[in-house]
C-alpha positions as CSV (number, residue, x, y, z in Angstrom):
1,X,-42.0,-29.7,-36.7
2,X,-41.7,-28.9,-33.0
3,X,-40.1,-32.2,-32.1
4,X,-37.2,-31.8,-34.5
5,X,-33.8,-31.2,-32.7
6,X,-30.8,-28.4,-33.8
7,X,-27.3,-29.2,-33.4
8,X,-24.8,-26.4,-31.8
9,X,-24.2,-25.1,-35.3
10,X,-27.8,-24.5,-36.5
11,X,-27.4,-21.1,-36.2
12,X,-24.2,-21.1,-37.6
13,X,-25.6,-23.3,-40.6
14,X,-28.6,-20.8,-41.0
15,X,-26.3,-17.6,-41.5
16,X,-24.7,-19.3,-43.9
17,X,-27.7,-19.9,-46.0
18,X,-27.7,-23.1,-46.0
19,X,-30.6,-25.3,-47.2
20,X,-32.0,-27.1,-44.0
21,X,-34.0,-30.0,-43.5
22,X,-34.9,-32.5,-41.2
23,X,-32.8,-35.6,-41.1
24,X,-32.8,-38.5,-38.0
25,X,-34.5,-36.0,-35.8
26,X,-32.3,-32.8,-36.8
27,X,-32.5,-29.8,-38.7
28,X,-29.2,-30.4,-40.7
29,X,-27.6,-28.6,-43.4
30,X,-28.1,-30.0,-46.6
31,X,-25.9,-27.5,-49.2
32,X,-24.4,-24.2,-48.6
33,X,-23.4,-23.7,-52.0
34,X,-23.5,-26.7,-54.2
35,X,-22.8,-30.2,-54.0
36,X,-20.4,-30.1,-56.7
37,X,-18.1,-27.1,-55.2
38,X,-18.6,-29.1,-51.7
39,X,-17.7,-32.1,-52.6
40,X,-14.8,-31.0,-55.1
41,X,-13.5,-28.5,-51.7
42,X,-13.2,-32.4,-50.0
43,X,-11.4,-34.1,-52.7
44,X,-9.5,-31.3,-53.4
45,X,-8.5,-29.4,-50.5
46,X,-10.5,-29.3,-47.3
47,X,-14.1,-29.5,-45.9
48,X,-16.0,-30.0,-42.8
49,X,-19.2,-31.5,-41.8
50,X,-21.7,-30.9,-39.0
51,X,-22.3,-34.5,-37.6
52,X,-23.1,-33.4,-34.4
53,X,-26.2,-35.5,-34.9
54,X,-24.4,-38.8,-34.7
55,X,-25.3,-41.0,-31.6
56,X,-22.5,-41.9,-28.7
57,X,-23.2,-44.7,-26.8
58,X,-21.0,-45.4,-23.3
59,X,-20.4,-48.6,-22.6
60,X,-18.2,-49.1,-19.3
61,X,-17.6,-51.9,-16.5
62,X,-15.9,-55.1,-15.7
63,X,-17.5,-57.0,-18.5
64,X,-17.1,-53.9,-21.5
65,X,-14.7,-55.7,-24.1
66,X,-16.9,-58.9,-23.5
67,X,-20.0,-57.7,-23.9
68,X,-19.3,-54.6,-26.7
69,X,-17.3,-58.6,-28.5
70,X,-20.7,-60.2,-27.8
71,X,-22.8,-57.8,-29.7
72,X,-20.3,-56.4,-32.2
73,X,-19.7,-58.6,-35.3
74,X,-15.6,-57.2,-35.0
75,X,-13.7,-57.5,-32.4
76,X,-12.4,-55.7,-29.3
77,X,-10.8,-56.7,-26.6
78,X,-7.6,-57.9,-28.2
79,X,-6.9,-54.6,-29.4
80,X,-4.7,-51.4,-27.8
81,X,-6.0,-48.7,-26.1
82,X,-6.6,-45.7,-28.7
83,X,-7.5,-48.1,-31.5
84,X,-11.3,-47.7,-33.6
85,X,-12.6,-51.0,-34.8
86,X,-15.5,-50.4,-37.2
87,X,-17.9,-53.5,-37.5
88,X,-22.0,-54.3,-37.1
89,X,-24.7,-55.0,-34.5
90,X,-26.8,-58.2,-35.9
91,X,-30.0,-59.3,-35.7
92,X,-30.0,-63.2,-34.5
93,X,-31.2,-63.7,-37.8
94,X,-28.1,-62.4,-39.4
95,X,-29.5,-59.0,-40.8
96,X,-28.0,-55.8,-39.8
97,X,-29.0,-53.5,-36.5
98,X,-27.0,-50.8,-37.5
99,X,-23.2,-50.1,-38.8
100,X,-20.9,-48.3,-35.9
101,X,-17.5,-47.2,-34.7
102,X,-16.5,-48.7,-31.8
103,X,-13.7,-46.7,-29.6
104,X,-11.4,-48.9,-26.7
105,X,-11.2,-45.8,-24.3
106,X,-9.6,-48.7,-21.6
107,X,-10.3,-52.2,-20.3
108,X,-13.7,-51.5,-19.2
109,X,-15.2,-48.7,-20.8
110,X,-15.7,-48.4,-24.9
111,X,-17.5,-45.1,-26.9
112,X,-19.8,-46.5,-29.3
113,X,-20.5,-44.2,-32.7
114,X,-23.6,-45.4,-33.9
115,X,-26.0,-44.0,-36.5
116,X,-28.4,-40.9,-36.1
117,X,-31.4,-42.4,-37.1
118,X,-30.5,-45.4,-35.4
119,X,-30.2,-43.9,-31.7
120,X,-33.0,-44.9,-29.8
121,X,-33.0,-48.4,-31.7
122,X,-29.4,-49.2,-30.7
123,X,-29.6,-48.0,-27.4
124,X,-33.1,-50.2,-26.7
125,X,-31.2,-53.1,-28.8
126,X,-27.7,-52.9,-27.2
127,X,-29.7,-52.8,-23.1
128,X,-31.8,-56.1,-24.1
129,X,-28.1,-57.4,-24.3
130,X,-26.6,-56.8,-21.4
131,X,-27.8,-59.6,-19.3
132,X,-25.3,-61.5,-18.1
133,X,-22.7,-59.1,-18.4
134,X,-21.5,-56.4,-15.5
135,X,-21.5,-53.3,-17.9
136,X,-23.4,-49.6,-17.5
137,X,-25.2,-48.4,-20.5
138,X,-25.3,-44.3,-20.9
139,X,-26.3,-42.7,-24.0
140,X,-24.6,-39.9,-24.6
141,X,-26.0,-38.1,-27.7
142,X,-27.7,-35.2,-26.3
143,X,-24.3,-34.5,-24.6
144,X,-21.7,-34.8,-27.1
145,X,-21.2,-32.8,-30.6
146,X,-19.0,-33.5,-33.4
147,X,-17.3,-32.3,-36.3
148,X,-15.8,-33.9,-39.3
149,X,-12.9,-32.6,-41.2
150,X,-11.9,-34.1,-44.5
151,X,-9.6,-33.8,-47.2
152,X,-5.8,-33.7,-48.0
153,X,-5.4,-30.6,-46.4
154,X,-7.0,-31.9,-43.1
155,X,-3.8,-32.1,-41.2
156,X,-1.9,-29.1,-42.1
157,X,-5.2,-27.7,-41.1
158,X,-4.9,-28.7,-38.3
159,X,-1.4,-27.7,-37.5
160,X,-2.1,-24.4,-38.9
161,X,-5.2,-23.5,-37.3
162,X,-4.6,-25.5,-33.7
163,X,-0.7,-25.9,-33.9
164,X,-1.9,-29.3,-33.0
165,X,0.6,-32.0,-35.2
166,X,-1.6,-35.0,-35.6
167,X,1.1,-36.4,-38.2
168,X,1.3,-39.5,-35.6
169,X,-2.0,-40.5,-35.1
170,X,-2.4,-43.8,-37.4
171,X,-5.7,-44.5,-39.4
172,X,-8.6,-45.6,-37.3
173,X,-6.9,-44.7,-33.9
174,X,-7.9,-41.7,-31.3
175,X,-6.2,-38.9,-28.7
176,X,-7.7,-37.2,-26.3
177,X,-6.3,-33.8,-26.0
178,X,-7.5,-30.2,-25.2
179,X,-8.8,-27.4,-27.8
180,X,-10.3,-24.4,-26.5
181,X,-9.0,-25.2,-22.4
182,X,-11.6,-28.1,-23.0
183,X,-11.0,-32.1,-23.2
184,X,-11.8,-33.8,-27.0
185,X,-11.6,-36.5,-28.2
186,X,-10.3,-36.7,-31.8
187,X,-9.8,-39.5,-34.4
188,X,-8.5,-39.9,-37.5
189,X,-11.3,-42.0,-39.3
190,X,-13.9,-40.8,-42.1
191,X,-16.5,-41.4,-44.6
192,X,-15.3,-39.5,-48.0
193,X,-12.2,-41.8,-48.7
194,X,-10.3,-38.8,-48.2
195,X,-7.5,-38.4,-45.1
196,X,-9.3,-36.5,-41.9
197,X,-10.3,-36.1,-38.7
198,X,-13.5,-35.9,-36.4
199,X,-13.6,-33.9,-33.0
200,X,-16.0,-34.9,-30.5
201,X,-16.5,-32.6,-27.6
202,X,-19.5,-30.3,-25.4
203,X,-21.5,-28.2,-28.1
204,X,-19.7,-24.5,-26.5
205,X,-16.1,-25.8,-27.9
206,X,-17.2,-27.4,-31.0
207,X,-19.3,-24.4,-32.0
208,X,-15.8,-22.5,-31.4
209,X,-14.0,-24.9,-33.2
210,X,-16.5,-24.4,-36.5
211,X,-16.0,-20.7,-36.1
212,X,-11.8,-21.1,-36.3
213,X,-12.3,-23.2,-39.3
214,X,-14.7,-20.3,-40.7
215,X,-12.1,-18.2,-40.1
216,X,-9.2,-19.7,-42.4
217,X,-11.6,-20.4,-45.4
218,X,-12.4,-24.5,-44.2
219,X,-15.1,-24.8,-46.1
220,X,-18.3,-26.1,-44.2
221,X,-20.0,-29.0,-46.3
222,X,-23.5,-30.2,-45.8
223,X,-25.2,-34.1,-45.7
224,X,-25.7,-34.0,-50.0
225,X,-21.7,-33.9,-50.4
226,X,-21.4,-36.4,-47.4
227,X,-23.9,-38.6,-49.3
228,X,-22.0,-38.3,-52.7
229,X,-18.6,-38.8,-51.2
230,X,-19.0,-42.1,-49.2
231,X,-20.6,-43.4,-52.2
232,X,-18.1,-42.6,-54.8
233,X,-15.4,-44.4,-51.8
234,X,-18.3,-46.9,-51.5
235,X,-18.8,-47.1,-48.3
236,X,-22.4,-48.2,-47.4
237,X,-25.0,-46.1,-45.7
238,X,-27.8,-47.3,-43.1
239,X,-31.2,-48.1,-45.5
240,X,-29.4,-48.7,-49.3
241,X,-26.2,-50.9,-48.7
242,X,-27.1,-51.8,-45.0
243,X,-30.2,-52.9,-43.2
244,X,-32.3,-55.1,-41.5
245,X,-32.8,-57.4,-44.7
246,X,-28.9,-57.4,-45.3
247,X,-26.5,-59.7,-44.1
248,X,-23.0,-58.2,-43.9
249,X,-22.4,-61.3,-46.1
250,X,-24.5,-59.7,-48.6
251,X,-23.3,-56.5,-48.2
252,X,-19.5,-57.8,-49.2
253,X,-18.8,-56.8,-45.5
254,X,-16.8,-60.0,-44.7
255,X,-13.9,-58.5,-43.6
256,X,-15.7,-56.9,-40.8
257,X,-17.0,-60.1,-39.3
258,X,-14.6,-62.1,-37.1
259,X,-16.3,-65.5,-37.8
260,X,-13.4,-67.2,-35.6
261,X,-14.9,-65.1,-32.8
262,X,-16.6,-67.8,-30.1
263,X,-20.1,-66.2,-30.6
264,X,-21.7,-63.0,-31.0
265,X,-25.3,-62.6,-32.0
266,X,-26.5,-63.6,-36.0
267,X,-23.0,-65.6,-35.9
268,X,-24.8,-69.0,-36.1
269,X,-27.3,-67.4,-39.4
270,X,-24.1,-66.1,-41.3
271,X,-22.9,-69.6,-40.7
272,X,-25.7,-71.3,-41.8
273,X,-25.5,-68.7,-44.6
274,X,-22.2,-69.5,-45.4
275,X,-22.8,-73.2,-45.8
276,X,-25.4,-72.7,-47.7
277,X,-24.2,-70.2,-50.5
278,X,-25.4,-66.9,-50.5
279,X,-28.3,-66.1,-53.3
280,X,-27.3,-62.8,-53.6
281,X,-24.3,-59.7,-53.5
282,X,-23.4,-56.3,-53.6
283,X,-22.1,-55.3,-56.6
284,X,-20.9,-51.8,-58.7
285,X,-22.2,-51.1,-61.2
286,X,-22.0,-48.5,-64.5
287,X,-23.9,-47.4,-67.1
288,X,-23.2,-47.4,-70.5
289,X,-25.1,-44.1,-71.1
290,X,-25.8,-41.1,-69.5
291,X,-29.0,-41.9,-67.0
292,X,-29.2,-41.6,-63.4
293,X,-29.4,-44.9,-61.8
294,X,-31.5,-44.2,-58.3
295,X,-32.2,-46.0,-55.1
296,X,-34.6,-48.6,-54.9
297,X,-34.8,-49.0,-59.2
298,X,-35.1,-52.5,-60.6
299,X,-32.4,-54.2,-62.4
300,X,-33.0,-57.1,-65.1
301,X,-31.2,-59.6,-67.2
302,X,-33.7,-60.4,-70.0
303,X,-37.5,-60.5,-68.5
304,X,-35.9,-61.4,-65.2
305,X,-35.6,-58.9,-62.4
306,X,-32.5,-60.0,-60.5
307,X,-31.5,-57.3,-58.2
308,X,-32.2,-53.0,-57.5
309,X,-30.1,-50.4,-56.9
310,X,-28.9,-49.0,-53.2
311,X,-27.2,-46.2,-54.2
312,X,-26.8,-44.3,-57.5
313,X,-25.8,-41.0,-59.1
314,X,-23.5,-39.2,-61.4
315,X,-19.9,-39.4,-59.9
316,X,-19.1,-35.8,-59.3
317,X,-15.1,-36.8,-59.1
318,X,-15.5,-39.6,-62.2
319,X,-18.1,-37.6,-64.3
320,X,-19.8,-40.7,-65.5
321,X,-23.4,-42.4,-63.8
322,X,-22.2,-45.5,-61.6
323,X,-23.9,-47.6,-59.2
324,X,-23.8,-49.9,-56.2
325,X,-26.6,-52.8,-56.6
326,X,-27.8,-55.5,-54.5
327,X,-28.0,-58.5,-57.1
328,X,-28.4,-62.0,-57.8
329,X,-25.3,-64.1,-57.2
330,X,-25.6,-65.5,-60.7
331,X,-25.0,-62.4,-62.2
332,X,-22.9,-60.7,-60.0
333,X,-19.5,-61.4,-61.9
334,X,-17.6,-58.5,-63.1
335,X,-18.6,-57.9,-66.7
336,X,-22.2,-59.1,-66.5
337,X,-24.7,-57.1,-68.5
338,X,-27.4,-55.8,-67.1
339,X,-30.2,-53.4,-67.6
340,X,-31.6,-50.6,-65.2
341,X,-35.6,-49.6,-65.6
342,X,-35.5,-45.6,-65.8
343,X,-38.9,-43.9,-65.8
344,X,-39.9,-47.0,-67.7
345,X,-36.9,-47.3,-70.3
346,X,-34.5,-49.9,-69.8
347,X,-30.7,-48.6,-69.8
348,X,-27.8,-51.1,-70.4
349,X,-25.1,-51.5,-67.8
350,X,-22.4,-53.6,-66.5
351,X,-21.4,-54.7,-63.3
352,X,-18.1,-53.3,-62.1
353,X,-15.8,-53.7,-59.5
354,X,-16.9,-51.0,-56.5
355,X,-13.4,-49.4,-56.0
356,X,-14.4,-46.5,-58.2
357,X,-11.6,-44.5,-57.0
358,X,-8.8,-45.0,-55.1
359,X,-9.0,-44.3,-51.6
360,X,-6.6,-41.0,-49.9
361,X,-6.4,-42.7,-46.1
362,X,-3.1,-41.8,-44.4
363,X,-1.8,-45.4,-43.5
């Protein structure tokens, strides 16, 4: 695969032995060790991710906040310097572009976290925007490398390894400060439901930055422990929970959709939407016996398929097979009975609540 990209760390990744494969255009690490000692080292203690492949999108100019608030289903420009505001790009149709951080560097210039595998489509999306607005569109992928660090032990990490005291920087806000003699940018976000940081910066300091870590025993954590950890925090993932036949609606993303918002593009379809009643919702959802509910299989109530599955697995942390489905609103109450088609056996399951455990988030 010639056309496949590395990230700083590829090197770093190999030497470790870790199992690569290509993911949205990268070679990426997939598991060093296990997915079970990964993601237990997250929950636990301390781990940190390669996401170097992540997209970063500059959006600066007179017209930022106005445009990034035209296109963005949150909202920006009433909020303070330093904050993150996590939200959507819409189709005007109402389905979803792509999930993103959005990062209010000033008054006219916002950093824009979008999806690897969504890069080129953003960008493309986000220029066909601009008209109208007095804004300069740079993407700055290829430029820019990041690392995630996540877990309880993140900050004393931190402190220990960069006498750096983040103890002050609040959930979903960033600094800009210097590691290595050279600028970063560092937030304190994440997508394990665990407290942590991510450090954005040129690939020479963030591949030094991997190697302190190394050093005191962080323990690196590939894209399978990612995967199993935003799920069990169910938080959605571009192509299961998320996509371009998903409303945010649907999703149960409601709260990251400023309907009272003048306009922003796919505002009038969620209205119509809303007016209408939606016909179906993101639900969890558990099995009553030990199966392993996959992406993409059916679910039924009787003869009647009414919904699939987006994401499923054995909860590493919970030890029991749980779910997040995309079903019919009819049956989407807590406590409905279901059944999930398993290499053509139907297993019984109910739907749940998806707060499978609690979230760690310093607040």
């Amino acid at each position: 695969m010639p056309d496949v990209k590395k990230t700083c760390l590829y090197d770093s990744h190999v030497r470790l032995n870790a199992r690569m494969e290509e993911f949205a255009g990268y070679w990426m690490p997939i598991v060093y060790t296990s997915i079970p000692e990964e993601h237990k080292a997250v929950r636990e203690k301390v781990g940190m991710f390669d996401v170097s492949h992540m997209g970063e999108i500059l959006v600066k100019g007179k017209d930022a906040l106005a445009f990034v608030d035209h296109v963005f289903t949150n909202e920006i420009t009433s909020k303070p310097v330093g904050k993150v505001v996590y939200g959507m790009f819409l189709y005007p149709n109402g389905t979803i572009v792509d999930d993103l951080l959005v990062y209010k560097k000033s008054d006219t210039e916002c950093l824009l976290v979008v999806n690897a595998s969504n890069i080129a489509k953003d960008y493309e999306w986000i220029i066909d925007a601009t008209e109208g607005f007095e804004v300069v569109i740079s993407n700055q992928s290829d430029d820019i490398s990041e690392i995630a660090l996540q877990g309880p032990l993140a900050e004393a990490s931190m402190r220990h390894i960069f006498d750096l005291d983040l103890s002050n920087l609040e959930f979903f806000t960033f600094t800009e400060g210097s590691l290595f003699g050279v600028k970063m940018l560092i937030s304190r976000t994440g997508y394990t439901g665990e407290d942590g940081f991510e450090i954005y910066g040129p690939a020479p300091a963030i591949a030094e930055i991997w190697e302190a870590f190394l050093s005191h025993g962080v323990i690196p954590c590939g894209l399978g422990a990612r995967d199993t950890l935003r799920f069990e925090a169910a938080l959605p993932l571009y192509g299961h929970e998320i996509s371009d036949t998903i409303t945010p609606l649907e999703a149960g993303f409601k709260l990251f959709v400023r309907m009272d918002k003048p306009d922003f593009i796919g505002k009038s379809q969620l209205e119509q939407d809303l007016a209408l009643g939606l016909s179906r919702k993101l639900v969890g959802f558990e099995l009553k016996t030990m199966a392993i509910p996959r992406q993409g299989y059916p679910l039924y109530l009787g003869n009647r398929e009414v919904g699939h599955i987006t994401t499923g697995y054995l909860s590493i942390t919970l030890g029991k097979p749980i779910a997040m489905a995309l079903v019919s609103t009819d049956v989407a109450k807590n406590g409905s009975e279901l059944e999930v088609l398993i290499r053509n056996k139907r297993i019984p399951g109910v739907v749940r609540d998806k707060k499978f455990l609690s979230k760690n988030y310093k607040k």
